[in-house]
MIDOSE-1310 file (N, C-alpha, C; in nm, 2 decimals, decimal comma, always signed):
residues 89
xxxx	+0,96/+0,99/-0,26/+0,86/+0,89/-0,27/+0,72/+0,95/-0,26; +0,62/+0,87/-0,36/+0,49/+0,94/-0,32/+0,42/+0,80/-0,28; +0,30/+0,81/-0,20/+0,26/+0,74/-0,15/+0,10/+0,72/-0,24; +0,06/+0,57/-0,26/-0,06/+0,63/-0,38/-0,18/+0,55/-0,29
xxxx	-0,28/+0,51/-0,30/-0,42/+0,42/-0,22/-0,50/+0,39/-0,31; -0,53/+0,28/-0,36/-0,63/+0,20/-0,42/-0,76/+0,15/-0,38; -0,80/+0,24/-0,44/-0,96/+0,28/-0,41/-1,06/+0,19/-0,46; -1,03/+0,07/-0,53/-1,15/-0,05/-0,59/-1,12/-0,11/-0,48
xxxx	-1,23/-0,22/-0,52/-1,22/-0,37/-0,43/-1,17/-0,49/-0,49; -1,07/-0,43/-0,61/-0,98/-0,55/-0,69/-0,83/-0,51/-0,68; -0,78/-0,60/-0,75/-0,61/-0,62/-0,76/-0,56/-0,52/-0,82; -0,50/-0,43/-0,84/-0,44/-0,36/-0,99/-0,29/-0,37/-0,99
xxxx	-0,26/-0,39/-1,12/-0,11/-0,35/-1,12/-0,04/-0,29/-1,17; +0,02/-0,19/-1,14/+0,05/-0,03/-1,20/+0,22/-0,08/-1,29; +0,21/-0,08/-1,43/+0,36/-0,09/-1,47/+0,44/+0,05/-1,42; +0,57/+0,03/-1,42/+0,62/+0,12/-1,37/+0,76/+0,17/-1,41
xxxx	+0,87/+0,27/-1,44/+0,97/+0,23/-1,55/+1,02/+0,12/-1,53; +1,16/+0,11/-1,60/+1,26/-0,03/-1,62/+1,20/-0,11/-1,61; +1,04/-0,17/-1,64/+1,01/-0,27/-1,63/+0,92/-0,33/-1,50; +0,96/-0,28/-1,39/+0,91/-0,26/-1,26/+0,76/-0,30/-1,26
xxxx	+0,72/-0,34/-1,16/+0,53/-0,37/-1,15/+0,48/-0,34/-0,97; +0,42/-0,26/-0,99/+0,36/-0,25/-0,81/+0,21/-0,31/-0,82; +0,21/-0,40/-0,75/+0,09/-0,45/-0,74/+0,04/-0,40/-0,58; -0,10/-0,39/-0,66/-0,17/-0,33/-0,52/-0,29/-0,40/-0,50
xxxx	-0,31/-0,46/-0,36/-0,48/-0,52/-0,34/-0,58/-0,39/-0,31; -0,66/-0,48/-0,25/-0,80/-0,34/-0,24/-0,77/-0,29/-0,11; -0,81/-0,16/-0,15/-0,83/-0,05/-0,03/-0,66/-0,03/+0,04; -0,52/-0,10/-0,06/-0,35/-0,11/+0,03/-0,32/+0,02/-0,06
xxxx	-0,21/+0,07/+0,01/-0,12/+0,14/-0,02/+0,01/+0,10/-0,06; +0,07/+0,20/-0,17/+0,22/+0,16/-0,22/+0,29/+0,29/-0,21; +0,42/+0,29/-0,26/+0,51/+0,39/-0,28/+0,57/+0,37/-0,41; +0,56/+0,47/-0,46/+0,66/+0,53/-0,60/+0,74/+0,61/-0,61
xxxx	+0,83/+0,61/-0,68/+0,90/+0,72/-0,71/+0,80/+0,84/-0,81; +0,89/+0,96/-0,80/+0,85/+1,11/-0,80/+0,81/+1,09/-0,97; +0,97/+1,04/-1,00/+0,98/+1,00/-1,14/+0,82/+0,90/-1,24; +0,79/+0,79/-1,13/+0,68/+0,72/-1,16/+0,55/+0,77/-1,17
xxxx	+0,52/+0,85/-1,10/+0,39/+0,91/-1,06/+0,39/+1,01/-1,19; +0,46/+1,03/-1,25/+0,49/+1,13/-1,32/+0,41/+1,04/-1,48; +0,45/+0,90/-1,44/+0,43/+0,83/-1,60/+0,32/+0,82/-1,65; +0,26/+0,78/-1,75/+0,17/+0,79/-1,86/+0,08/+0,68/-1,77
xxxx	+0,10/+0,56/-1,70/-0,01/+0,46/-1,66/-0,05/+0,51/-1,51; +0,02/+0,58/-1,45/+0,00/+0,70/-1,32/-0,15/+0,77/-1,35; -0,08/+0,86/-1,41/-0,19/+0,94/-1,50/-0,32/+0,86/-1,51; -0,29/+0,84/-1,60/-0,43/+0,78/-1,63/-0,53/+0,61/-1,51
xxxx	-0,46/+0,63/-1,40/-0,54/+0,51/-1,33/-0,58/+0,65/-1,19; -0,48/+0,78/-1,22/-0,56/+0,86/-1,12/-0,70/+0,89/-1,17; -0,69/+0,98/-1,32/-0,79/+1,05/-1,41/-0,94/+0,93/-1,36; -0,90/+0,78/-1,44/-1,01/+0,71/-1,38/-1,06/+0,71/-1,23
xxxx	-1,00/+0,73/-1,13/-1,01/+0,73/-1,01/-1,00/+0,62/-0,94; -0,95/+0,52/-0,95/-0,89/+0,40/-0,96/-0,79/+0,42/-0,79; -0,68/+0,52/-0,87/-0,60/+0,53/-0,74/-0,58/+0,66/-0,72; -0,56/+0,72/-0,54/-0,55/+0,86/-0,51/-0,42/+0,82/-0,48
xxxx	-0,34/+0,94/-0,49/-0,26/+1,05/-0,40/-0,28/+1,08/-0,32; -0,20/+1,02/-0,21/-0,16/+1,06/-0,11/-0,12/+1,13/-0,06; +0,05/+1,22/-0,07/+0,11/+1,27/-0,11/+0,27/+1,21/-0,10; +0,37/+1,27/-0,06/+0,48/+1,28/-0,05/+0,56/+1,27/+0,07
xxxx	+0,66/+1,19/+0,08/+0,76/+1,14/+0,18/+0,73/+1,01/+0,26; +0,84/+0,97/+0,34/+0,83/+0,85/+0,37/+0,72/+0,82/+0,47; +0,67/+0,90/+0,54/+0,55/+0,90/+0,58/+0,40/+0,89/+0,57; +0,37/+0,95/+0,44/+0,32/+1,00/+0,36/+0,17/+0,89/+0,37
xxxx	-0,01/+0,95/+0,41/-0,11/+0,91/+0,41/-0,06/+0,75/+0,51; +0,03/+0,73/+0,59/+0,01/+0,62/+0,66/-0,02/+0,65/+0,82; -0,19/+0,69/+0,82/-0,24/+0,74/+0,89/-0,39/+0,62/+0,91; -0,43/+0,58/+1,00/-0,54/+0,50/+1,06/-0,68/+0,46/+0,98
xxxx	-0,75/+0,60/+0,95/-0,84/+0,63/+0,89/-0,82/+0,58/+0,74; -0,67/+0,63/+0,68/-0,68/+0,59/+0,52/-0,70/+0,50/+0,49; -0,66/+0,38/+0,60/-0,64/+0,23/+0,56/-0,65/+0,18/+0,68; -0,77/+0,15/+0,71/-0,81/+0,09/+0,80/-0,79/-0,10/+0,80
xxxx	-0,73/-0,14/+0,73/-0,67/-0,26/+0,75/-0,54/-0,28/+0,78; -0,49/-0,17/+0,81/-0,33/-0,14/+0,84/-0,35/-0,24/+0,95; -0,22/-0,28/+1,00/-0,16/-0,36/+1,13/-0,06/-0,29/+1,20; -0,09/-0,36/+1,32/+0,06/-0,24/+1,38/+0,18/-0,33/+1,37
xxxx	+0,31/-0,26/+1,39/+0,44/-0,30/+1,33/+0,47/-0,43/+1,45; +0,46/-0,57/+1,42/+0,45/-0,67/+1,50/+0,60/-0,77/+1,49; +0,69/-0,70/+1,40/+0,77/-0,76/+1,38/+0,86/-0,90/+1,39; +0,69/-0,95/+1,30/+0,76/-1,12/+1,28/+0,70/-1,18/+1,42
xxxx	+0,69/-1,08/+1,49/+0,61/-1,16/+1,65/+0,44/-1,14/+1,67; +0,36/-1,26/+1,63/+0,23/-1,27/+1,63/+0,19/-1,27/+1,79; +0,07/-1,22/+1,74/+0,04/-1,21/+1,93/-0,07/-1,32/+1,95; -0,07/-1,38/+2,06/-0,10/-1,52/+2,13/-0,30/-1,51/+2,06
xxxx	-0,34/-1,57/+2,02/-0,46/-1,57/+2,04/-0,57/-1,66/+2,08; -0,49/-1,78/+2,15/-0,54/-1,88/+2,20/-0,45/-1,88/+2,37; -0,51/-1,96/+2,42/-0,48/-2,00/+2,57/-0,30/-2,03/+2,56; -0,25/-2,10/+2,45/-0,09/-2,10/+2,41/-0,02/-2,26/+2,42
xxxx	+0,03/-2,26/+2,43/+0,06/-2,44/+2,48/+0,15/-2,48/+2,57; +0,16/-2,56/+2,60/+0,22/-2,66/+2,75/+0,37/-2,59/+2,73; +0,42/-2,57/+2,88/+0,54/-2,54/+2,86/+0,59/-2,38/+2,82; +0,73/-2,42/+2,87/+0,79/-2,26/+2,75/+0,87/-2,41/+2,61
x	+0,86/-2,29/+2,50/+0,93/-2,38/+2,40/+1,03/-2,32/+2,32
């Protein structure tokens, strides 16, 4: 898997084989395959500079600084941000 970052302040959406579509907002990250990154619309949205490379594995550029809108892993559990309400529920 390669990991790619979208560097505008718009939507893009990268076709991808069999049909496939990765949609990416501004400044998020996605994952593709080795195979994908490899493809003709890859190519040419790096060339423009559109989207970087990150690099490779499951880890890959999911580091603080890259993407500073990242959230931490909250799993479905929002954290309180009001006083809360009456009771346990």
């Amino acid at each position: 898997m390669i990991t790619i970052l979208n560097q505008t302040s718009r939507f893009i959406r990268i076709h991808l084989s069999r049909g496939k579509v990765l949609r990416l907002g501004p400044r998020k990250e996605g994952q593709i395959s080795t195979h994908d990154a490899d493809g003709d619309a890859v190519r040419q949205l790096v060339a423009d500079g559109t989207v970087k490379v990150m690099g490779e594995g499951p880890q890959a550029g999911a580091s603080a600084p890259a993407n500073p809108a990242a959230r931490t892993d909250v799993h479905g559990h929002h954290p309180r941000l009001s006083g809360g309400r009456r009771g346990d529920r």
